[in-house]
C-alpha positions as CSV (number, residue, x, y, z in Angstrom):
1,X,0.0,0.0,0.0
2,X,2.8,5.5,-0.7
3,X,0.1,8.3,3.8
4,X,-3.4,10.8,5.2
5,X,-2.6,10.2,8.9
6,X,-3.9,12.4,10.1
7,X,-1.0,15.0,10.4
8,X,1.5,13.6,8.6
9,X,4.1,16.5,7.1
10,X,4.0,17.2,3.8
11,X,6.0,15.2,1.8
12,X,9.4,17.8,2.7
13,X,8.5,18.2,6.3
14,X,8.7,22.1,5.7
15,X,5.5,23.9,6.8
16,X,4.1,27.4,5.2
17,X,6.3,29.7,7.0
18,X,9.6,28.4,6.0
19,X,12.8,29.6,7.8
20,X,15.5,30.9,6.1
21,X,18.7,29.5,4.8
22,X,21.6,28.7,7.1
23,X,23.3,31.7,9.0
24,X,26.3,33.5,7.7
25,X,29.3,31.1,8.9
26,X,27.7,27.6,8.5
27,X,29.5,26.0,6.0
28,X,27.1,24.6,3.5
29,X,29.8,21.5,3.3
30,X,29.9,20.7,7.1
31,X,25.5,21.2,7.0
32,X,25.8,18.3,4.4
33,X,28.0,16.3,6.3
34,X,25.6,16.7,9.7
35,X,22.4,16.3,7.7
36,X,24.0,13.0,6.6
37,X,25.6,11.8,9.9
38,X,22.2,12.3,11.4
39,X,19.9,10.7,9.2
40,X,22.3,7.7,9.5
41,X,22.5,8.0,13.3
42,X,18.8,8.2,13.9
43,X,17.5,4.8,11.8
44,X,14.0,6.3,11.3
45,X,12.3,9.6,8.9
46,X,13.4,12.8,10.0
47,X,11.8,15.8,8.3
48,X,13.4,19.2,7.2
49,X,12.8,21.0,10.8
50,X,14.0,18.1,12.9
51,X,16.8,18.4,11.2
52,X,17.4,22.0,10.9
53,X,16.5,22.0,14.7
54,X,19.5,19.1,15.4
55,X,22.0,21.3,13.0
56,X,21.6,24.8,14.8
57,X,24.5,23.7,17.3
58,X,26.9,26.7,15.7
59,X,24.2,28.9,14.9
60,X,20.9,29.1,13.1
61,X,20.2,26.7,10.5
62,X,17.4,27.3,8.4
63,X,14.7,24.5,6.7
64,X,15.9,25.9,2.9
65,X,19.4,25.0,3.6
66,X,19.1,21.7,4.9
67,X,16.7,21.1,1.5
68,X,19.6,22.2,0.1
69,X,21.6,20.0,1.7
70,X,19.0,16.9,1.4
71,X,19.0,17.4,-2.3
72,X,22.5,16.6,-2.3
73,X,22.6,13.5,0.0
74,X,19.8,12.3,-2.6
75,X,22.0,12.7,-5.4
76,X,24.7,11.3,-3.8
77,X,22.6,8.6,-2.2
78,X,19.8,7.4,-5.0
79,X,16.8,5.4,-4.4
80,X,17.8,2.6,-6.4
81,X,21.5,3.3,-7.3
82,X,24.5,1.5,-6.9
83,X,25.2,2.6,-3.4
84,X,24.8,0.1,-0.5
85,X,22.4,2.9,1.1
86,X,19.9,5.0,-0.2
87,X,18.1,8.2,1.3
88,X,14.7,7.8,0.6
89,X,11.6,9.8,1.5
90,X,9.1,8.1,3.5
91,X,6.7,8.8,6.2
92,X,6.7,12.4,5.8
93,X,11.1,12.8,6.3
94,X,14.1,11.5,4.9
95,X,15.0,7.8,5.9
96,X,18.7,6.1,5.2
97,X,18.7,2.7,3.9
98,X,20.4,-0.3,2.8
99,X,19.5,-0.6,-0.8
100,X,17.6,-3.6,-1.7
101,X,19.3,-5.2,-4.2
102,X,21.9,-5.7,-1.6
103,X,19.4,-8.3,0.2
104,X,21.2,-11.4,-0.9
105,X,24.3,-10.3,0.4
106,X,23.0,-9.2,3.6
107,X,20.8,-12.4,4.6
108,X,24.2,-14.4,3.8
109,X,26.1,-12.0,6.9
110,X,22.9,-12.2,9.3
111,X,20.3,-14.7,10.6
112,X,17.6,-12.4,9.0
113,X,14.5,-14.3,10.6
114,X,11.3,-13.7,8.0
115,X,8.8,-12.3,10.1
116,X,5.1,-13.9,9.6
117,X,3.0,-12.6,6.8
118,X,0.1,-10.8,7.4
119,X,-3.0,-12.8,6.6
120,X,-5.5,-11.7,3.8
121,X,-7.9,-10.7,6.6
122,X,-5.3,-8.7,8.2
123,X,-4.0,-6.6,5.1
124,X,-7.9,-6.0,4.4
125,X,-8.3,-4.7,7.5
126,X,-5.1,-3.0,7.4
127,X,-6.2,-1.3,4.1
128,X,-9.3,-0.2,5.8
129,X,-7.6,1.7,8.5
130,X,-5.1,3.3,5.8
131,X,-7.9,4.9,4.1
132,X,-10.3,5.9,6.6
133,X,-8.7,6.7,9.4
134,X,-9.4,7.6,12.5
135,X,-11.9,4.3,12.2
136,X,-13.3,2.2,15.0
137,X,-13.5,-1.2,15.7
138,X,-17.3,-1.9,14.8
139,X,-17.1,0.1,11.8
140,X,-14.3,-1.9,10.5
141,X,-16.4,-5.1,11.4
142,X,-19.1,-3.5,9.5
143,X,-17.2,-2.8,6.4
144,X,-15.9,-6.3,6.2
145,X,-19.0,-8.0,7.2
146,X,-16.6,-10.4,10.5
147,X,-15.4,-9.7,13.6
148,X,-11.8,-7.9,13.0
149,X,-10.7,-8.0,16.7
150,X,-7.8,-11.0,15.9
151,X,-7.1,-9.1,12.8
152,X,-6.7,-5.2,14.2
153,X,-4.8,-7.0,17.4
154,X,-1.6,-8.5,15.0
155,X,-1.6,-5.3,13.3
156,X,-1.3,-3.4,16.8
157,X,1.4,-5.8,17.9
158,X,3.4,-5.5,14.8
159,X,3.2,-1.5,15.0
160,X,1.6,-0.9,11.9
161,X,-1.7,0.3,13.5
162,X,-2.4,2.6,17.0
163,X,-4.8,4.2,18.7
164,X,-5.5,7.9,18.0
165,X,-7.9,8.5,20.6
166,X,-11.6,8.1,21.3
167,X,-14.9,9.0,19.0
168,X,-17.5,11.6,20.6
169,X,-21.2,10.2,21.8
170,X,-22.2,6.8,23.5
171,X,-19.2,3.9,23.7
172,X,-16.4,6.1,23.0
173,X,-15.5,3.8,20.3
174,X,-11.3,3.6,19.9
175,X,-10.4,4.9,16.9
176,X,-7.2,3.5,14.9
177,X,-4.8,4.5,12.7
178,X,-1.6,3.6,11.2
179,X,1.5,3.8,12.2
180,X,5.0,5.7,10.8
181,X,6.3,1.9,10.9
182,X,3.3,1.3,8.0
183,X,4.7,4.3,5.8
184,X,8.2,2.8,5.9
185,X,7.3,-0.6,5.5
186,X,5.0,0.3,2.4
187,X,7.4,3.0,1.2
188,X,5.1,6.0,1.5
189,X,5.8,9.6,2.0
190,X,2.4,10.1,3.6
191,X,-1.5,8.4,3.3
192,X,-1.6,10.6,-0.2
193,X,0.4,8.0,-1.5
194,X,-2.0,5.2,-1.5
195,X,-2.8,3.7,-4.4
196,X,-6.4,4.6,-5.8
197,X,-9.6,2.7,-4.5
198,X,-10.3,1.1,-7.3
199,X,-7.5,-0.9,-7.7
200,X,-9.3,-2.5,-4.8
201,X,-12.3,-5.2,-5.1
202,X,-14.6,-3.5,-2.9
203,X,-18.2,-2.9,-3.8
204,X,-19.1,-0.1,-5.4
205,X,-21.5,0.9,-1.9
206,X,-18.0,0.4,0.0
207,X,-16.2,2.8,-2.8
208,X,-18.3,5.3,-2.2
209,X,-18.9,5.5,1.7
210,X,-14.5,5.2,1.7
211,X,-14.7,8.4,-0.8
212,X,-17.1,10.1,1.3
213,X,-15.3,9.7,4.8
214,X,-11.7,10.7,2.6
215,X,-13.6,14.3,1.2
216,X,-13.1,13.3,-2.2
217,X,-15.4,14.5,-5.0
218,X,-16.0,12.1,-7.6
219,X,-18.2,12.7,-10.4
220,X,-21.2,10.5,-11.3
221,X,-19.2,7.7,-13.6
């Protein structure tokens, strides 16, 4: 499944009102050299500001300079290159890597123990959390017609899906979400980078209540 949580960053982590480039004395060079130590030191998506915030040691660093400086790591690091590690954006940052075609090599250095696939039930009820999140329990039960509690409790366990808090009126349903661990693992920048819905075999009822609940218009067919 490439994001809308519910507050995820835009895809460059830089909001409206942008600060400006680094302060007079940074060295652009050393910025580069930070950016890329800590993006390597941190093992998970960091966004522009994090960064920017982590760089200001020796004076003010600014969101535009660390793009800057991103753009550069990317060129130097590509998604798909011939590096060993590539900086990829994901979950709303930037996220180092070891490239995949390096997998072979890697599983021959380390007892890499396959972790259990999800079941069919589980990605659907996965899928429905993705795209209509925050969702409770009963109305994922509803939209797939079973009982999803087995389901939404593996995907909890594997960090994939949380709770985001509790619906208004009778019940106080739970309402569930997904994860930054779910962006990475399906290599999204944010819930605006999920496929379309009708690459899914839903009915066309189902299509339309998941359009509703995401605001999208869609004109009669």
């Amino acid at each position: 499944m490439e994001t809308p949580q519910r507050g995820i960053e835009s895809a460059t982590g830089v909001s409206a009102e942008e600060p400006g480039p680094a302060a007079p004395g940074i060295d652009p060079t050393n910025l580069t050299r930070d950016v890329e130590a800590l993006l390597f030191a941190a093992g998970r998506p960091l966004d522009a500001e994090t960064l920017a915030g982590a760089a200001s040691y020796g004076g003010s660093v600014g969101t535009a300079a660390v793009l800057v400086a991103l753009e550069q790591l990317e060129a130097a690091y590509p998604v798909g290159g011939h590096r060993g590690f590539e900086l990829a954006r994901v979950a709303g940052g930037w996220l180092f890597r070891t490239n995949g075609a390096c997998e072979d090599a890697l599983s021959r250095l380390f007892d890499v123990v396959e972790e259990a696939r999800l079941s069919p039930a589980a990605m659907e009820t996965l899928a429905i959390i993705a795209y209509l999140q925050p969702v409770s329990r009963p109305e994922i039960a509803e939209i797939r017609g079973v009982n999803s509690d087995s389901a939404l409790h593996t995907l909890v366990d594997r960090d994939l899906v949380r709770e985001m808090g509790r619906r208004d009126g009778p019940g106080a349903a739970i309402l569930y979400g997904v994860t930054e661990r779910f962006l990475v693992a399906f290599d999204l920048e944010g819930l605006g980078s999920l496929p379309p819905l009708e690459q899914f075999e839903v009915s066309e009822d189902q299509k339309a209540e998941l359009r509703r609940r995401l605001g999208m218009v869609v004109s009669p067919g």
